[in-house]
N, C-alpha and C positions, 0 to 999 in steps of 0.2 A: 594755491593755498596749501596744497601738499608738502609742497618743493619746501615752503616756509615753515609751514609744522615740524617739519626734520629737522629745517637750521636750527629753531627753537630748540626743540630736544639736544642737539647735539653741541650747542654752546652752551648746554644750563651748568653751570657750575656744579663742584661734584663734591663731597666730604666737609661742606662746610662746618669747622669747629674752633674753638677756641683754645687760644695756649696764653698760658699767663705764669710766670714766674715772681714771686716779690710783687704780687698786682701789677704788675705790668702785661697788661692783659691784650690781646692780639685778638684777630680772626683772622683764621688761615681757608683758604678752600684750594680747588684744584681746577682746573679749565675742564671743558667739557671734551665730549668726543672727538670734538671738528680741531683738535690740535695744529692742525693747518693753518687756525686764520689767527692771522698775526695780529687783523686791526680791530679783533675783541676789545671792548671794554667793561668794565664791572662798577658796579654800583653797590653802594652799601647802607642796610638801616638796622635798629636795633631799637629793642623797647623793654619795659621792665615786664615782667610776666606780669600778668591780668590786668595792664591795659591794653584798650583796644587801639590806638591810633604807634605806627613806626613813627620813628623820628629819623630822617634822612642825616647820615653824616657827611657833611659835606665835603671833608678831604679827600672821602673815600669814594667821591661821585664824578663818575666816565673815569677811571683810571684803567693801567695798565698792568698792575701789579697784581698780587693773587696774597697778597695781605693787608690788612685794616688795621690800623693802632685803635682799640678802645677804649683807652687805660683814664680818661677823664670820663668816659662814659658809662663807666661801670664803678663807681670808687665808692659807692654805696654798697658794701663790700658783703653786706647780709642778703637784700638782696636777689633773687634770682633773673637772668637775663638770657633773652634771645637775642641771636642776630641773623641777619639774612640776606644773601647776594642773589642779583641777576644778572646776565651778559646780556650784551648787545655786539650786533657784529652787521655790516651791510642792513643795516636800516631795519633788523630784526630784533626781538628784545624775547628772550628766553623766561620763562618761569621763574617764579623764586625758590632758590632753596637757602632751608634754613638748619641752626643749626641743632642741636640738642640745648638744653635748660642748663644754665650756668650758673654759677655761685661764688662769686672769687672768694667768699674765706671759707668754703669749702673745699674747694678746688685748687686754687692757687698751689704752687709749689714752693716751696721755700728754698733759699739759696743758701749755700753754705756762711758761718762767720768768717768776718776775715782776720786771719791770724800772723800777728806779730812775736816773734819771738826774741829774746834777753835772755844770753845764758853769760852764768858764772863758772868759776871751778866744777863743780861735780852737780848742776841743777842749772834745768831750764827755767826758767820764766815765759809766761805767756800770755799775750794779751790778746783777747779776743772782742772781736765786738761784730753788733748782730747784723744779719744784712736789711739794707734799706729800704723802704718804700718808698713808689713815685709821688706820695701825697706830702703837702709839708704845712707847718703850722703856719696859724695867721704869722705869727713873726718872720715867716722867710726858711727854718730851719727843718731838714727831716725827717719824718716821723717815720723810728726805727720799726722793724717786726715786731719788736718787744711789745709793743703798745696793741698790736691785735691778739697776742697769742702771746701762751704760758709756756716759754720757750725755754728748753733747756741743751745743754751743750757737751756735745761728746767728743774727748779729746784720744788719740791714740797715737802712739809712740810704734817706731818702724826702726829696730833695730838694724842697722845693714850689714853689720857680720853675719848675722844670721840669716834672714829671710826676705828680701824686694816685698813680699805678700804679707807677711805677718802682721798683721797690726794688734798690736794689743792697748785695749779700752784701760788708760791711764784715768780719768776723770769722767763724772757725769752730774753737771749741775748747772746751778746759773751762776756762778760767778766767771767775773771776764777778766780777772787775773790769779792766775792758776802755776804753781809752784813744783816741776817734778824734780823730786832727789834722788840723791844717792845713786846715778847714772855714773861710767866708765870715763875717766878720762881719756884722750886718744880714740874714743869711736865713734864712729859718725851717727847721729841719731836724726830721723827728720820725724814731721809731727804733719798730721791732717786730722783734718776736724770735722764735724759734723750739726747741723743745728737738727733737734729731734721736737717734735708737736707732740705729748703725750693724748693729750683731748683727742688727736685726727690718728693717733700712730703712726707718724708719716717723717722719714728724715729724708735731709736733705740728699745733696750728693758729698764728695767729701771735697773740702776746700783744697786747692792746690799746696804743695808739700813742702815745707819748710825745712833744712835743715839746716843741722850746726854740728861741727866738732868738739868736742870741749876741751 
């Protein structure tokens, strides 16, 4: 009974928490002590806070992996949810652990816009548009960030004669086509963006860097 009380302890999975970007919501954890044993496997269930019964996922049942996709099972996005793994390894089955209280529209992180740019003579052009959710409407089509959150957008301008680092906040609003003038012919200008949540104070990271010569 001893010998098996250790396996237990030593297979229990470790740090189980959630990562979710855009609701695209995950569970991640970590293997337990006994990182030796290859033929672990994990088991996954998750419930909304103050009911009492889990609900087994079943993609996520006897696997091998040390992540869980949740992202249809949490899309009730207000909300609060737990989840919680156990291993099993040689005929033993570990404790559950679980994770902390989750919230995807609290929680979630938001992904940068993605950014198109249209330059003429001495002015960019910019078109931005928001990043997406995994959820989509009865029609088939999908329901942007814009539709959970009072999203606004923050554009900045990377001179390269001057500084790789410098960015300087050219725009900050919700429009998704954005207009900068009076720029240098001949020098190379690139733009990165950022989507910002006023209500959470929370911005994105910056979108990958576009530039243009003009």
């Amino acid at each position: 009974v001893l010998e098996n009380r250790d396996l237990q302890d030593s297979i229990k999975p470790q740090k189980v928490e959630f990562h979710s970007l855009n609701f695209n919501s995950t569970l991640h954890w970590q293997p337990g002590r006994a990182r030796a044993a290859r033929d672990t496997v994990y088991f996954v269930q998750y419930k909304v806070y103050g009911q009492s019964t889990w609900q087994n996922k079943d993609d996520c049942w006897g696997i091998q992996n040390h992540v869980c996709d949740l992202t249809n099972e949490t899309s009730d996005i207000q909300e609060p949810y737990y989840g919680r793994v156990k291993a099993a390894s040689a005929g033993v089955y570990s404790e559950w652990s679980l994770s902390c209280r989750f919230t995807p529209w609290r929680e979630t992180m938001i992904g940068p816009p993605t950014v198109t740019v249209i330059h003429s003579n001495k002015s960019i052009i910019l078109k931005l548009r928001a990043p997406q959710s995994p959820y989509k409407r009865k029609r088939g089509s999908t329901i942007p960030m814009t539709n959970y959150y009072d999203l606004l957008y923050q554009v900045f301008i990377i001179n390269n004669l001057l500084d790789e680092q410098h960015r300087v906040l050219v725009y900050e609003g919700k429009n998704k086509i954005i207009k900068i003038e009076d720029l240098r012919p001949g020098v190379s200008y690139c733009i990165v963006a950022k989507t910002y949540v006023p209500m959470l104070d929370r911005s994105s990271a910056y979108s990958s860097r576009q530039c243009t010569v003009l």
